[in-house]
N, C-alpha and C positions, 0 to 999 in steps of 0.2 A: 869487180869487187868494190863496195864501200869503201869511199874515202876512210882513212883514220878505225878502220873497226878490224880489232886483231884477229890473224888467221885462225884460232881455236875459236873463237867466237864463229865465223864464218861456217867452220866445219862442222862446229854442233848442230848451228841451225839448216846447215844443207839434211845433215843425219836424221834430223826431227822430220825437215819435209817429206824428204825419202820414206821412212817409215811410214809417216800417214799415209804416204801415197798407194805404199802397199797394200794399206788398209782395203779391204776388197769393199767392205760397207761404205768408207768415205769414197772409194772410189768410184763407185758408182753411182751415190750424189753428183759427184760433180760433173758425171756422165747425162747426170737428166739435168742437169743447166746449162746442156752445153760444153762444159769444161773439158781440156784435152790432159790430160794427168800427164806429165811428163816429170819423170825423176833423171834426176843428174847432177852433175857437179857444178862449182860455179861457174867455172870455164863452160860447161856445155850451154848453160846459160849467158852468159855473153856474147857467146856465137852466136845462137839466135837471136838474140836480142840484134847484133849486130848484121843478121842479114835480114829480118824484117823490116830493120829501121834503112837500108838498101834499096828493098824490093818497095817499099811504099814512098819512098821518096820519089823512085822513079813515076810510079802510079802517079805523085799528085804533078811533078813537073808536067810529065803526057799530059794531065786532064787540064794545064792552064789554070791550076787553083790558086788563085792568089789570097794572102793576109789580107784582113782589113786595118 
């Protein structure tokens, strides 16, 4: 969650996302760009967030990527 941004604020804008997502028309916009619709809460959103940023960590250490 956002530093400093109150929990009702949080939930409305989870609410809004949600709804669009249901949206069948925006949904499948963002199906032809690619995009994976995924609704959820915040939490379910920090999870992932939190094993992507895991699983590609691991990728760049394996691949030797170093900073310039």
């Amino acid at each position: 969650m956002p530093k400093n941004v109150p929990v009702d604020i949080i939930d409305r804008l989870n609410k809004a996302v949600n709804d669009g997502l249901a949206d069948s028309k925006l949904n499948a916009q963002l199906r032809d760009i690619t995009g994976v619709p995924m609704p959820g809460s915040p939490a379910d959103f920090g999870q992932f967030i939190a094993e992507e940023t895991e699983k590609w960590a691991k990728v760049i250490k394996l691949s030797g990527v170093k900073s310039e």
